[in-house]
PyMOL commands that place a pseudoatom at each C-alpha (Angstrom):
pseudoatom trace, name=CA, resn=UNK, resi=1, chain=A, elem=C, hetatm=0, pos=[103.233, 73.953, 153.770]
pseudoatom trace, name=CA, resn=UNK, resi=2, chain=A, elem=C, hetatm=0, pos=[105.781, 74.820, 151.100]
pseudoatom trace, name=CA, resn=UNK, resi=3, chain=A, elem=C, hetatm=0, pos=[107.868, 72.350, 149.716]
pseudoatom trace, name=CA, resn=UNK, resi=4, chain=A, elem=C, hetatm=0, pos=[107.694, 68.694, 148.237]
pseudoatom trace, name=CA, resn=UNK, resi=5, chain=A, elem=C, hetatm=0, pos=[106.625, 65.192, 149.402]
pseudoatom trace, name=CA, resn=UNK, resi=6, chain=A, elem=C, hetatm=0, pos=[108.473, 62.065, 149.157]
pseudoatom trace, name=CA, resn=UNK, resi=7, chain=A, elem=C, hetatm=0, pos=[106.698, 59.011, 150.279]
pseudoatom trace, name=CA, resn=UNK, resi=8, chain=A, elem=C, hetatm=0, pos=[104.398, 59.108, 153.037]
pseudoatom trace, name=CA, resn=UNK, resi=9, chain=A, elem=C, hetatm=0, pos=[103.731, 61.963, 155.000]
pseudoatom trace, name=CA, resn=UNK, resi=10, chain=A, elem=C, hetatm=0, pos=[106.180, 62.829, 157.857]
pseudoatom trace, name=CA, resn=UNK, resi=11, chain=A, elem=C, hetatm=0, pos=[108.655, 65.573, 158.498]
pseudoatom trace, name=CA, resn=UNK, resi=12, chain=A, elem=C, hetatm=0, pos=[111.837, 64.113, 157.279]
pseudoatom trace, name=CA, resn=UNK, resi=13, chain=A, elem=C, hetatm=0, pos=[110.540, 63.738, 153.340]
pseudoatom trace, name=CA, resn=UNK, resi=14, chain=A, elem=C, hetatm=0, pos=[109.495, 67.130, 152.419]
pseudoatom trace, name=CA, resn=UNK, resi=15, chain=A, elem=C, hetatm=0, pos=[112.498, 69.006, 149.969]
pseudoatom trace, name=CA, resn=UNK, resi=16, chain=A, elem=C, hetatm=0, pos=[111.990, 72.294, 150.212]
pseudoatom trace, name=CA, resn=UNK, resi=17, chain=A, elem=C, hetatm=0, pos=[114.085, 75.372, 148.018]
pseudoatom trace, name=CA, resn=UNK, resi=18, chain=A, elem=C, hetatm=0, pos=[113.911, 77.396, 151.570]
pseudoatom trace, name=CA, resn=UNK, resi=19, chain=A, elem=C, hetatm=0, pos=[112.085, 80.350, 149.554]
pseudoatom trace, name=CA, resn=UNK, resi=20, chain=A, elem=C, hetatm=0, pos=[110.018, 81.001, 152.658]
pseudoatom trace, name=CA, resn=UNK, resi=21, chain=A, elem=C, hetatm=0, pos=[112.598, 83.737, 153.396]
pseudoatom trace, name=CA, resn=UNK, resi=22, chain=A, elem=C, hetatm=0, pos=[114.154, 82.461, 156.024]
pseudoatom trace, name=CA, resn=UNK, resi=23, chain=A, elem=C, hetatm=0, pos=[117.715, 81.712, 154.094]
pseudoatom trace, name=CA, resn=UNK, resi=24, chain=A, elem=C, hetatm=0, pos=[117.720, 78.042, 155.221]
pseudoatom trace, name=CA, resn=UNK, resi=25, chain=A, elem=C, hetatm=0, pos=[116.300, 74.970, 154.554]
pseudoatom trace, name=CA, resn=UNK, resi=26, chain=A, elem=C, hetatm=0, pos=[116.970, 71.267, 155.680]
pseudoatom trace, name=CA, resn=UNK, resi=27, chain=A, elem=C, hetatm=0, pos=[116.707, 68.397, 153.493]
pseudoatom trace, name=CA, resn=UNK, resi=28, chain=A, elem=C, hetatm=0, pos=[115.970, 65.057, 155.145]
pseudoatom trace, name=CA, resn=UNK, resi=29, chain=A, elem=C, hetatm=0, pos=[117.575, 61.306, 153.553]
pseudoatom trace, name=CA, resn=UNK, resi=30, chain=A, elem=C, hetatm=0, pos=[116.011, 58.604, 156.001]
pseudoatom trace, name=CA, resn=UNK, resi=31, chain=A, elem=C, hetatm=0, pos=[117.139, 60.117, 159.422]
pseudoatom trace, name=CA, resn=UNK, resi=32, chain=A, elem=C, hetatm=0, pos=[120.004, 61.830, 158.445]
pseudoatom trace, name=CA, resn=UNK, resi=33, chain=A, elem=C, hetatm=0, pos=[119.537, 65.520, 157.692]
pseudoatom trace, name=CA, resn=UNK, resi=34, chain=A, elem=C, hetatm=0, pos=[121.398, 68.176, 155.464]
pseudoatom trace, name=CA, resn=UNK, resi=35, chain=A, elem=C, hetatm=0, pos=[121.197, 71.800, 156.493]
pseudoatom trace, name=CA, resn=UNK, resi=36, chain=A, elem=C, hetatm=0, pos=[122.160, 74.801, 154.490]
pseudoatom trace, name=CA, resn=UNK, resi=37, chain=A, elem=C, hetatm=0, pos=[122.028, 78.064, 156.175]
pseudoatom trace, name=CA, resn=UNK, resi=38, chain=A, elem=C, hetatm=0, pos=[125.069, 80.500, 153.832]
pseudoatom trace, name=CA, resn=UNK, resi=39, chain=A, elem=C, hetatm=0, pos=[122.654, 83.402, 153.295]
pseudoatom trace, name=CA, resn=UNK, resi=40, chain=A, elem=C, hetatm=0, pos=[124.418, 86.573, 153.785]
pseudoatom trace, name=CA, resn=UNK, resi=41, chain=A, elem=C, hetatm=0, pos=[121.289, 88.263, 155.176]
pseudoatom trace, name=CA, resn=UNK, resi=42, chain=A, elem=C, hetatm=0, pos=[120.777, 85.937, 158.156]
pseudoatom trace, name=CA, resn=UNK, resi=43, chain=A, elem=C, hetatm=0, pos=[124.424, 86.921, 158.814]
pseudoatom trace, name=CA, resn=UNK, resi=44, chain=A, elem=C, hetatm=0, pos=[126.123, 89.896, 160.726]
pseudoatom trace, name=CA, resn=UNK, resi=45, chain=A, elem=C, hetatm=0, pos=[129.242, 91.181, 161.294]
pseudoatom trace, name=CA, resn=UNK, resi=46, chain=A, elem=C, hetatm=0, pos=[131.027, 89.163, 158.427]
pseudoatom trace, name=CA, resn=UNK, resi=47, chain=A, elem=C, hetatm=0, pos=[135.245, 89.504, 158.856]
pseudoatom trace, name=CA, resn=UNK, resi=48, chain=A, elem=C, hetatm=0, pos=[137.227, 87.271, 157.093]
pseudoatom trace, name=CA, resn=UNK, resi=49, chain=A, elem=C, hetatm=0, pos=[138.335, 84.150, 159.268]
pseudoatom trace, name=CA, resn=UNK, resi=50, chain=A, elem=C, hetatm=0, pos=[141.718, 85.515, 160.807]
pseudoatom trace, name=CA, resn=UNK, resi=51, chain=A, elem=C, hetatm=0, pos=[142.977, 82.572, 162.549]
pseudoatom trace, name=CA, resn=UNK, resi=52, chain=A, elem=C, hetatm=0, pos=[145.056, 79.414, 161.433]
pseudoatom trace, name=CA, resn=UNK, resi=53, chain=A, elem=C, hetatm=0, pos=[142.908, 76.548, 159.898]
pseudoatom trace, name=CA, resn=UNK, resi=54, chain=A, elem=C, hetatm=0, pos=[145.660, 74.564, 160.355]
pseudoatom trace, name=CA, resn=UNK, resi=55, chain=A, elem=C, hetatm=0, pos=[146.643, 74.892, 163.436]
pseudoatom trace, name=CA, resn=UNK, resi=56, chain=A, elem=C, hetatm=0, pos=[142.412, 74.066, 164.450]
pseudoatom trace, name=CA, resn=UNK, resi=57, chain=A, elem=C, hetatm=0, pos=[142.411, 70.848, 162.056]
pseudoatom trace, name=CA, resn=UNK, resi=58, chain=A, elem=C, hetatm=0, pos=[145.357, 69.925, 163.605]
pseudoatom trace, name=CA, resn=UNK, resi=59, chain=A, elem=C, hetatm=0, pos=[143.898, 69.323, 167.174]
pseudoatom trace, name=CA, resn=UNK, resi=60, chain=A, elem=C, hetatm=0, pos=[141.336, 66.895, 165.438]
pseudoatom trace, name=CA, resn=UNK, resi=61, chain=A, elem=C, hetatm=0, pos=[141.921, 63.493, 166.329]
pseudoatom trace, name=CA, resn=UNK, resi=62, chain=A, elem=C, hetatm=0, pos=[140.923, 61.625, 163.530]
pseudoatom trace, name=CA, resn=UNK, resi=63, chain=A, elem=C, hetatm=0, pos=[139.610, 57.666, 164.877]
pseudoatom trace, name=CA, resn=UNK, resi=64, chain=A, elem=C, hetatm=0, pos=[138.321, 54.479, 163.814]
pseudoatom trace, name=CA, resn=UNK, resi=65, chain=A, elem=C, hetatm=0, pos=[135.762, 52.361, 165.433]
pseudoatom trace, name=CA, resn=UNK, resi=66, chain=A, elem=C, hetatm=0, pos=[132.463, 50.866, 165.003]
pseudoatom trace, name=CA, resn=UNK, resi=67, chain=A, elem=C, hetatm=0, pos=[128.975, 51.912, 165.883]
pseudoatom trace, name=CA, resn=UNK, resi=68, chain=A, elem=C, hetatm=0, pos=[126.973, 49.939, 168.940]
pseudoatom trace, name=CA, resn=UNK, resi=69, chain=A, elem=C, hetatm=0, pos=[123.439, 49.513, 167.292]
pseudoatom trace, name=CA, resn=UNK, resi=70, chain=A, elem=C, hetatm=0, pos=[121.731, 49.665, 170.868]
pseudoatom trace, name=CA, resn=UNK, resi=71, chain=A, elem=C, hetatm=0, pos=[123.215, 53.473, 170.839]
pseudoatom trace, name=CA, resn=UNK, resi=72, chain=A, elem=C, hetatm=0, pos=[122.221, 54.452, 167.562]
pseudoatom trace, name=CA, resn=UNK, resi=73, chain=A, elem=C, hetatm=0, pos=[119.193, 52.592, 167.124]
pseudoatom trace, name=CA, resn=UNK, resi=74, chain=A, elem=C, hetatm=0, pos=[119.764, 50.164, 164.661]
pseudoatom trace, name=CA, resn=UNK, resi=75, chain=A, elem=C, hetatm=0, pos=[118.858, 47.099, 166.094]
pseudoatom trace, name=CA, resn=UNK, resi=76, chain=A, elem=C, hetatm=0, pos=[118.035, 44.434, 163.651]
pseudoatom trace, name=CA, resn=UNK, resi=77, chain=A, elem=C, hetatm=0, pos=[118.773, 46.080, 160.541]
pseudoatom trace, name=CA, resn=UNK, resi=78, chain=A, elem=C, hetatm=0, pos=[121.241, 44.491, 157.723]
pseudoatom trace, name=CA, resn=UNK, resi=79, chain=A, elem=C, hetatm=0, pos=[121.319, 47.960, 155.918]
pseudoatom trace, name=CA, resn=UNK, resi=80, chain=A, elem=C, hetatm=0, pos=[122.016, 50.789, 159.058]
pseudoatom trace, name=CA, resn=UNK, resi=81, chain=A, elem=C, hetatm=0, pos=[125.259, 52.303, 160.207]
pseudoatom trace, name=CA, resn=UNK, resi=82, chain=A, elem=C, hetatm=0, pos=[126.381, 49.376, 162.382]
pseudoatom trace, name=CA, resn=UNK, resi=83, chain=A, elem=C, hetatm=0, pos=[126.547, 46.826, 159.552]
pseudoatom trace, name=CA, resn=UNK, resi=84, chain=A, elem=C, hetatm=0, pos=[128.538, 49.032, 157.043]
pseudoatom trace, name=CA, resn=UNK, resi=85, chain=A, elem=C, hetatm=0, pos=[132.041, 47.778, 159.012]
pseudoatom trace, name=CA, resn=UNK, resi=86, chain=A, elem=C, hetatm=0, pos=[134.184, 50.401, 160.380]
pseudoatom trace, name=CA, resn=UNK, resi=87, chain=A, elem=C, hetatm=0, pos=[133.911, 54.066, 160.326]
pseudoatom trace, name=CA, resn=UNK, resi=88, chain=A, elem=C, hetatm=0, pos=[136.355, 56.806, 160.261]
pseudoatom trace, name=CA, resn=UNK, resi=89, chain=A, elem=C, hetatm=0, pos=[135.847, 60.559, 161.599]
pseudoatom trace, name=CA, resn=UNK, resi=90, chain=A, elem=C, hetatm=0, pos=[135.941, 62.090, 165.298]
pseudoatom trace, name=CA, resn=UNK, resi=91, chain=A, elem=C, hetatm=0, pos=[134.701, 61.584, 169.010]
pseudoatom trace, name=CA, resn=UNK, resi=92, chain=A, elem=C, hetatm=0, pos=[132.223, 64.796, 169.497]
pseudoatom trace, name=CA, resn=UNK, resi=93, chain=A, elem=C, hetatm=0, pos=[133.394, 65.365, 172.776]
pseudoatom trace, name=CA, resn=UNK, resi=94, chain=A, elem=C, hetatm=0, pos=[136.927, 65.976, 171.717]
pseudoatom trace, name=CA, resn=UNK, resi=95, chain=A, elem=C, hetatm=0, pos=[135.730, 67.775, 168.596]
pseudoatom trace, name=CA, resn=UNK, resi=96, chain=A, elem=C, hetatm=0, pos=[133.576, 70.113, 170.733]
pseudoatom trace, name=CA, resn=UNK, resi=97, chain=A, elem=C, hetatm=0, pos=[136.754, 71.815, 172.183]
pseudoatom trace, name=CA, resn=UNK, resi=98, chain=A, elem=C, hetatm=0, pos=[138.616, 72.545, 168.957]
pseudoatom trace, name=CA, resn=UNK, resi=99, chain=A, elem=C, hetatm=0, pos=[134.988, 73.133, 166.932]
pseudoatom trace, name=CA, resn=UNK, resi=100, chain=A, elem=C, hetatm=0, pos=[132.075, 73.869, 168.907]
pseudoatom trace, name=CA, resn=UNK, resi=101, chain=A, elem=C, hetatm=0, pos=[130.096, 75.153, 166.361]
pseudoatom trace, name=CA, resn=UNK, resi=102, chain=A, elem=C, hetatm=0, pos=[130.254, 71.902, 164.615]
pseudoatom trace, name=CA, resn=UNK, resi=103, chain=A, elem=C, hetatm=0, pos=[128.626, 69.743, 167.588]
pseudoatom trace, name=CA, resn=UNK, resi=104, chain=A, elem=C, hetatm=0, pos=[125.178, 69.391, 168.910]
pseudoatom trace, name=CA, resn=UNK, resi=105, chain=A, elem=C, hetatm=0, pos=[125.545, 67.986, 172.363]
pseudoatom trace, name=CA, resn=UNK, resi=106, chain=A, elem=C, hetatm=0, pos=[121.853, 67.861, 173.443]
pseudoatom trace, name=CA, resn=UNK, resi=107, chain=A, elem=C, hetatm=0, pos=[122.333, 70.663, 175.871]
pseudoatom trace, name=CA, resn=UNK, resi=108, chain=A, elem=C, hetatm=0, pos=[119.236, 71.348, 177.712]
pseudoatom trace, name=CA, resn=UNK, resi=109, chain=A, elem=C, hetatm=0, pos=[118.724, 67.308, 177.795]
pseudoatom trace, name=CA, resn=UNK, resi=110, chain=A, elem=C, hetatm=0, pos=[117.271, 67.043, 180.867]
pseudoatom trace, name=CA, resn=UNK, resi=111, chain=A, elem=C, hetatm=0, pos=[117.163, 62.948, 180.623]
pseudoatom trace, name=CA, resn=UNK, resi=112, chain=A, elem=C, hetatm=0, pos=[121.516, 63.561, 179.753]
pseudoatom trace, name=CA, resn=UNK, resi=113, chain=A, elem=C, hetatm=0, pos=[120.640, 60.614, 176.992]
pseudoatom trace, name=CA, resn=UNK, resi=114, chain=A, elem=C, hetatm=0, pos=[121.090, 62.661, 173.664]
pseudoatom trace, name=CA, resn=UNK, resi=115, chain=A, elem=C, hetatm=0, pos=[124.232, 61.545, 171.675]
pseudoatom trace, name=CA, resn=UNK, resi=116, chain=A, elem=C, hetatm=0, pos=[126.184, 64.014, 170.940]
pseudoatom trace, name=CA, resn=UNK, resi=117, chain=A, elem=C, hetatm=0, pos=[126.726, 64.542, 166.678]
pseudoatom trace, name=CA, resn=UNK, resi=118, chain=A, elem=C, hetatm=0, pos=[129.362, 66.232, 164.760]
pseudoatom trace, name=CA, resn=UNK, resi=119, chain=A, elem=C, hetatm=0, pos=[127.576, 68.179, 162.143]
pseudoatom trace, name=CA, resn=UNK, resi=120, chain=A, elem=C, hetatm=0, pos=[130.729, 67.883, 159.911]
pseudoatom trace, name=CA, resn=UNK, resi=121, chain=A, elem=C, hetatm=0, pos=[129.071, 70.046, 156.904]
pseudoatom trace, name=CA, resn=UNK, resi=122, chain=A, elem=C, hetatm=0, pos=[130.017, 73.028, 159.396]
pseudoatom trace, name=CA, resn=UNK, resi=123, chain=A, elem=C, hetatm=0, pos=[133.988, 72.038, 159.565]
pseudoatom trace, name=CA, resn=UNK, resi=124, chain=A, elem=C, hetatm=0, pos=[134.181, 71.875, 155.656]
pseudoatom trace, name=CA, resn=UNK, resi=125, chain=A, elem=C, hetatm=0, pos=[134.762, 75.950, 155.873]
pseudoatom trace, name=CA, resn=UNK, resi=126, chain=A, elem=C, hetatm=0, pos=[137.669, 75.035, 158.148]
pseudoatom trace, name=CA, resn=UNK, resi=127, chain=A, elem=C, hetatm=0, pos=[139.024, 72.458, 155.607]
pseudoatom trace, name=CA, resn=UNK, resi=128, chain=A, elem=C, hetatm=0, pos=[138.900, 74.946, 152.809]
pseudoatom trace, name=CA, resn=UNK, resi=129, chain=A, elem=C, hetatm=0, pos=[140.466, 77.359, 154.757]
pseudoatom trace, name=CA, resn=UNK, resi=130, chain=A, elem=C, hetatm=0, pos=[143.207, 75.159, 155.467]
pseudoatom trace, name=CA, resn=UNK, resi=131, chain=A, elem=C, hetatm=0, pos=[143.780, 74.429, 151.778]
pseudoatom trace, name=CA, resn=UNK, resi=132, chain=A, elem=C, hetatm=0, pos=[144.291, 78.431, 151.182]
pseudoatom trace, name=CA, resn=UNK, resi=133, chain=A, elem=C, hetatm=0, pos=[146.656, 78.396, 153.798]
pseudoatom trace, name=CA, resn=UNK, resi=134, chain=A, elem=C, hetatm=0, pos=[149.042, 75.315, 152.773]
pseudoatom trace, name=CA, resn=UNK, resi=135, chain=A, elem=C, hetatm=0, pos=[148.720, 76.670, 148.968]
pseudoatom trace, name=CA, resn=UNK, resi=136, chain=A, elem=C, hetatm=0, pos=[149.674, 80.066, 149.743]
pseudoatom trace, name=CA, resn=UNK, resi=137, chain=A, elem=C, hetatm=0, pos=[152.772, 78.294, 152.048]
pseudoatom trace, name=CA, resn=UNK, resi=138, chain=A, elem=C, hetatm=0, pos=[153.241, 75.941, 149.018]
pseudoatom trace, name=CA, resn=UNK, resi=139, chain=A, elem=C, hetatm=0, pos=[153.310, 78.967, 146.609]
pseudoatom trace, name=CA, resn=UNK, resi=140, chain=A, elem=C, hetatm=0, pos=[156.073, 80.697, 149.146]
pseudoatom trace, name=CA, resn=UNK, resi=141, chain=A, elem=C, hetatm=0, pos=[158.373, 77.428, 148.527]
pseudoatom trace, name=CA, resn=UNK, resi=142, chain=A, elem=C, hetatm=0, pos=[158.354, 77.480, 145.043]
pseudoatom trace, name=CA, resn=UNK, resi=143, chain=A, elem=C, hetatm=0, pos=[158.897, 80.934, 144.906]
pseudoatom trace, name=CA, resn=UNK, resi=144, chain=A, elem=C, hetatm=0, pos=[162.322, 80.419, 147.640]
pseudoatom trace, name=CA, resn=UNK, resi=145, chain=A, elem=C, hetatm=0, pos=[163.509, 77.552, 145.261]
pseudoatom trace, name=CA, resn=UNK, resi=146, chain=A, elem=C, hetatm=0, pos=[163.245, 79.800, 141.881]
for i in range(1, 146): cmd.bond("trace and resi %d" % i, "trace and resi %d" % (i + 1))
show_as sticks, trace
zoom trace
């Protein structure tokens, strides 16, 4: 197989530049993976995003809380998720009606156990989005007050 080996071999330590054609590639750090798929030719029907980023962002309901290691598996570790304090982002289930593209909910889980994950690298599009908008309102304002 094409790619790199880190440590002992598994499939979350191979780094791979996704020449393989298929305009994606996933990079693996411990269990947590980074995926990369902005190649226009596994893309169709490209329009500009016509909606208001804001008015999407704004439905998120932004939380704090802490992990339960049971749930994430991180039992009797001093270094995983659950012993970093709190955390701040979203509750998937909320996040799956205002971005469904950015949540993996397990669907086809036929045990109903799989937690759900916001893949938040997919809402960053959204955020930028968002920043056009409030500078092009921001660039309105200024032009009102000269």
């Amino acid at each position: 197989t094409d790619g790199y080996m880190v440590g002992v071999d598994s499939c979350n330590n191979r780094i791979d530049d996704a020449t393989g054609g298929t305009g994606s590639t996933t990079l693996y750090i411990g269990n947590q993976s980074i995926t990369t798929s902005s190649d226009r030719r596994a893309k169709r029907d490209i329009v500009d995003y016509s909606g208001s980023a804001l008015d999407v962002i704004d439905k998120a309901r932004v939380v704090e809380f802490d992990y339960i290691p049971e749930m994430i598996g991180d039992t009797g570790s001093e270094y995983g998720p659950s012993s970093r304090g709190r955390y701040v982002g979203t509750i998937a289930q909320e996040m799956k009606e205002w971005a469904p593209w950015a949540i993996n909910d397990g669907e086809g889980d036929p045990e109903g156990e799989h937690i759900w994950k916001a893949e938040y690298d997919h809402v960053v599009p959204l955020l930028l989005k968002g920043i056009q908008e409030l500078r092009e309102e921001l660039n309105q304002i200024k032009g009102l007050l000269n």
